[in-house]
N, C-alpha and C positions, 0 to 999 in steps of 0.2 A: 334508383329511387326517383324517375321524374314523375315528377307533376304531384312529388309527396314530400311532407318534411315531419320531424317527433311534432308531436303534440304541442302545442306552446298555449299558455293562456294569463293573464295576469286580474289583478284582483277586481278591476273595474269590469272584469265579463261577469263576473258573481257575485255581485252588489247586490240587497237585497230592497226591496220595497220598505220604506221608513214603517211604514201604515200595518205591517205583519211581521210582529212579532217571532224571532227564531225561538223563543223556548214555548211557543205553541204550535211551531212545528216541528221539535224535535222528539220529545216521549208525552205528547199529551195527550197521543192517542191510543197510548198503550197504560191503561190504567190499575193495569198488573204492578207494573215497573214503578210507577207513582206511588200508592202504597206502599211499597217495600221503601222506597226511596224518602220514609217519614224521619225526622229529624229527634235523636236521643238528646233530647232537652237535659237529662240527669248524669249523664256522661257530660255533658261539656261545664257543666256548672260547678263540678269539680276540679277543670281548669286542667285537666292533664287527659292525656289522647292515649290510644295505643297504635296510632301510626299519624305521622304528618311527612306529608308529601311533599319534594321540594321541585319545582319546575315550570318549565311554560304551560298553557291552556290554550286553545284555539277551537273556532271552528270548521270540520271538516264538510265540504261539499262529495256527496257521494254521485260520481257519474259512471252509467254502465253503456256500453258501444259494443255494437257487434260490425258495426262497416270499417275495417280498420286491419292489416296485416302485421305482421311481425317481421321483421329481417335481421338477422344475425350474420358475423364475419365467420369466417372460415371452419373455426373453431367453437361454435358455438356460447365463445363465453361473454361475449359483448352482441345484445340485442334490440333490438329498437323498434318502438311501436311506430308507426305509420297509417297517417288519413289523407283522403284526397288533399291537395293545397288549393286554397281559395272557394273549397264547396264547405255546402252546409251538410254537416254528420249529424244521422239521425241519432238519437239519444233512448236509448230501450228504457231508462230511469232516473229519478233523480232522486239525492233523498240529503237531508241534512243532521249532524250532531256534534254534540261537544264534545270535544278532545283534546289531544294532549298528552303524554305519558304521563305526568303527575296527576293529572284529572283522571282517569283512566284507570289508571293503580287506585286511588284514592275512591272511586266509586267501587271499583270489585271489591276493595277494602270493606265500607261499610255494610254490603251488602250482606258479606261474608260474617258481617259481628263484632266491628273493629269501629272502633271513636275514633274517625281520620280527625285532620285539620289538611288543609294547603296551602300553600305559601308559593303565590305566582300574581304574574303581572298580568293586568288587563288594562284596552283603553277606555278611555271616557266614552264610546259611541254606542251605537244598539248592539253589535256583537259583545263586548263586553260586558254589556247588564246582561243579554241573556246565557250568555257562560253564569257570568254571577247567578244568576237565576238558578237555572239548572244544578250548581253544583249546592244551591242551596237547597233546594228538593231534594237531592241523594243525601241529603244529612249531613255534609260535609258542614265543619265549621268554618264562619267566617272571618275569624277572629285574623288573618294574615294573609287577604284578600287584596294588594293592593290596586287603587283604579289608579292611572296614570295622566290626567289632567293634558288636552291636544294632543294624544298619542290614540292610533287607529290599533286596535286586537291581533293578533295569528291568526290568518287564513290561510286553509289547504284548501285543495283541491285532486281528489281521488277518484283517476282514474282506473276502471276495469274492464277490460276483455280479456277474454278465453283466461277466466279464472284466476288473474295475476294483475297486481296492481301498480299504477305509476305515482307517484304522490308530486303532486308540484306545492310547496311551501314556501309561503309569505309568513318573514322572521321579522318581527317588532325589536329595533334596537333597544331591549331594555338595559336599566341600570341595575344589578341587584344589588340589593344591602339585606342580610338574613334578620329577620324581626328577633324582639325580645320572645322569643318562642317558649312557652311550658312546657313541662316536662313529658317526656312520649319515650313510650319505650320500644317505638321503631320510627329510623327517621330513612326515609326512600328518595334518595339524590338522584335527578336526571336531567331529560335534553332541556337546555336551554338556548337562548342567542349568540351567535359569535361574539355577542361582546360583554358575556360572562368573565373575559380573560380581562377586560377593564378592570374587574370589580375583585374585592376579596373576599367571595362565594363558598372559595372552595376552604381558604383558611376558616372563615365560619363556621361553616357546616363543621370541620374539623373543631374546632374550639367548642362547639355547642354538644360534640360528644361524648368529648372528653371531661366536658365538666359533669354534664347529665349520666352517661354511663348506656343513653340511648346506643341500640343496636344499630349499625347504620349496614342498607343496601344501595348500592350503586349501580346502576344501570345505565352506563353512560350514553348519553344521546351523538348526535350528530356531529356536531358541533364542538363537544368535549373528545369524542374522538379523531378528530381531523386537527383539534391541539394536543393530542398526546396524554393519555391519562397518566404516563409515567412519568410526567412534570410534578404530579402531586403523590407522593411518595408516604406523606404524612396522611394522607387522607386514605389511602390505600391499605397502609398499617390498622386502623383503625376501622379498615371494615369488616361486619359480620359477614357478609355476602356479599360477593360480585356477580351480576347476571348481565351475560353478551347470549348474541348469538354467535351461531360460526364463522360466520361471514366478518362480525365486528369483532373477534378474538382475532381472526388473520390478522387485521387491521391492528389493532392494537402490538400481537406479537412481529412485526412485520414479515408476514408469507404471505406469497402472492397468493391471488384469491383463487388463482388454477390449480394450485398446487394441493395433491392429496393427504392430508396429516393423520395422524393416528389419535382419538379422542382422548385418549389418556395421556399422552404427549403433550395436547393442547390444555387440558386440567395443570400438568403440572408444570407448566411452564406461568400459566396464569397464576397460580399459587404460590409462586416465587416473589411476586410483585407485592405480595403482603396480606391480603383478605381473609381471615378463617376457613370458606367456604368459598366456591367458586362454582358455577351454575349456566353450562351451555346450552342452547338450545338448538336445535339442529332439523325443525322442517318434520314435515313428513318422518326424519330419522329414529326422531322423540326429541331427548335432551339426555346430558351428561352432567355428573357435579362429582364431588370430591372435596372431603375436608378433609385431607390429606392422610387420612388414618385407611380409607377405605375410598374404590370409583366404583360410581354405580351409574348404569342407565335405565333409564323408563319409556318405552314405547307410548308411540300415541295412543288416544281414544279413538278409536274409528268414528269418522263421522261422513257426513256430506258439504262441503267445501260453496260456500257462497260467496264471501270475500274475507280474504283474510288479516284485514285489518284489526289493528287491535289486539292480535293473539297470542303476542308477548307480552304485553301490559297482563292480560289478563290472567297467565301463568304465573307472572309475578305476584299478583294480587292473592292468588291460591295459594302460591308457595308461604308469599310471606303471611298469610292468615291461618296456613299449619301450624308453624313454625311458633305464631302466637299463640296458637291452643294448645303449645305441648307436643306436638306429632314431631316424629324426630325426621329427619334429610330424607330418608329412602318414602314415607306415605305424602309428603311435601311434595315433591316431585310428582306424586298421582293426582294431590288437590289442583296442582298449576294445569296438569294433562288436560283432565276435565274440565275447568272453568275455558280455558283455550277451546275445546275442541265444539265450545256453545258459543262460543264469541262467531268464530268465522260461519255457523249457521244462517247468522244473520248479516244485513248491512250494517255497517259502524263499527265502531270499537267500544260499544256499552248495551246496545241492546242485547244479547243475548248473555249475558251474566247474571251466573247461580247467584241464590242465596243458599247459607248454609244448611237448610233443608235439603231442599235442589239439589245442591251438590254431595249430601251422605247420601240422599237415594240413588243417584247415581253410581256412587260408590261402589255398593252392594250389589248394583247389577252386573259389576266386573271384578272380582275376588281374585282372579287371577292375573289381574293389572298390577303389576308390581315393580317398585327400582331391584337391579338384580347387580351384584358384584359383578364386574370384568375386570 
């Protein structure tokens, strides 16, 4: 590899101009998405949600490169992107949005028909008003928005070539403490900062279940996975739903990430740790789930592949707004297929997310998309 090294960049290359605004360069150009993104004044005035989101928000910078190799070891299971070292790489795009798992979930949410709220940290700077911004436009309520006073926002930075992406993430040490939250009868736990394990986040979230009776899904991020979700045994107990992919159930179950496992093996070894439900997704494979009575799988939506950022958040967002209309695990699993397989049509992890229109006509175009016992 001479005269090349991975990609490297830190937050002062993606600074933006004080003077332009990021939430009128994130969907202000698409005034499809604005409209939909109107704000249910009469849902939130009644003080209770049917989903609040709990997690970071950030902005993602979307860069796409074509001057650039891949090199892998031996075995092709460790890979690496590669650009010249010390030249300038031409840039095919750029493009900017808000993100975030919580953010993310919590936008497909109300798209989909669902009174979100969110509960995440922002800093005082321009990135954080226009996250605030944005997620104020999707309807989301503001009500457990906090801005963090000399603290800078979550910035990524997402790169793509040849159709696969690298994410480099700037993590804000925040502090959390869970607000006096209203009642919601879905509450969606995810990535936070490493130093979530300061705080007692996850007893919260757990105490705020159990009083409430809210549904809780887990999706655990980065961060919660690299401290072991099996630390929190109480909170595990108490979930409706757990949703990994493949990659972060090895993680979790510890198997090496080479190693071939059998999907129903991985179902019910994750089912042991406590959750009702348990919900893999698996790429290109489709996904798997299992509430222990029955395993079923769901093939993808065929689509065409742009970047595929986002297209777990957005599966989430479909599943869990079945799930809130009554649709039982096996049509769940079709809503998450399709909201997913419009996300990576597009760049970001929000533009291309149905509304629940959108997505029954889609529905009907594929009758024979269905979860099927194995």
């Amino acid at each position: 590899m001479e005269n090349k090294q991975s990609f490297s960049t830190n937050k002062q290359s993606f600074s933006t101009n004080k003077n332009l605004s990021y939430a009128q360069n994130l969907d202000s150009r698409d005034t499809r998405i604005k409209q939909s993104f109107s704000v249910n004044k009469q849902n939130f005035s009644t003080n209770t949600f049917d989903l609040i989101t709990i997690g970071d928000s950030t902005i993602d910078t979307f860069i796409k490169i074509h001057d650039a190799t891949v090199e892998c070891d031996i075995n092709r299971e460790t890979c690496r992107i590669c650009v010249e070292y010390g030249s300038k790489i031409p840039v095919d795009s750029i493009a900017y949005s808000v993100a975030g798992n919580a953010a993310n979930v919590a936008v497909g949410a109300v798209k989909l028909g669902l009174a979100s709220a969110i509960y995440t940290n922002l800093g005082d700077d321009d990135q954080g008003e226009s996250i605030k911004l944005a997620l104020e436009r999707a309807g989301i309520s503001q009500d457990y928005v906090k801005v963090n006073a000399g603290k800078n926002s979550n910035l990524s930075v997402v790169l793509t070539f040849a159709g696969e992406r690298t994410i480099f993430v700037y993590h804000q040490d925040w502090f959390y403490k869970l607000p006096d939250l209203a009642s919601s009868k879905w509450v969606y736990l995810t990535s936070m900062a490493e130093t979530f394990t300061n705080s007692n986040i996850m007893d919260e979230v757990t105490r705020y279940v159990e009083k409430t009776r809210a549904k809780l899904v887990f999706g655990p991020g980065t961060y919660q996975l690299k401290a072991g979700i099996k630390r929190f045994p109480k909170l595990l107990e108490k979930c409706e739903l757990l949703i990994v992919n493949m990659e972060e159930a090895k993680k979790i179950l510890g198997i090496d990430p080479a190693e071939r496992v059998e999907p129903d093996d991985v179902l019910s070894r994750l089912t042991l740790l406590g959750p009702k439900i348990v919900v893999v997704t698996d790429g290109a494979s489709g996904s798997y789930a299992t509430d222990s009575q029955k395993n079923l799988r769901a093939f993808i939506f065929p689509t065409q592949i742009v970047e595929k950022t986002g297209a777990g958040d957005a599966y989430s967002a479909g599943l869990i707004a079945a799930l809130a209309n009554g649709e039982g695990l096996e049509e769940a699993m079709i809503w998450g297929a399709i909201n997913a397989s419009h996300v990576i049509q597009e760049v970001g992890p929000q533009k291309g997310l149905l509304d629940k229109e959108e997505l029954l006509r889609h529905r009907q175009t594929v009758p024979e998309l269905v979860a099927s016992k194995f």
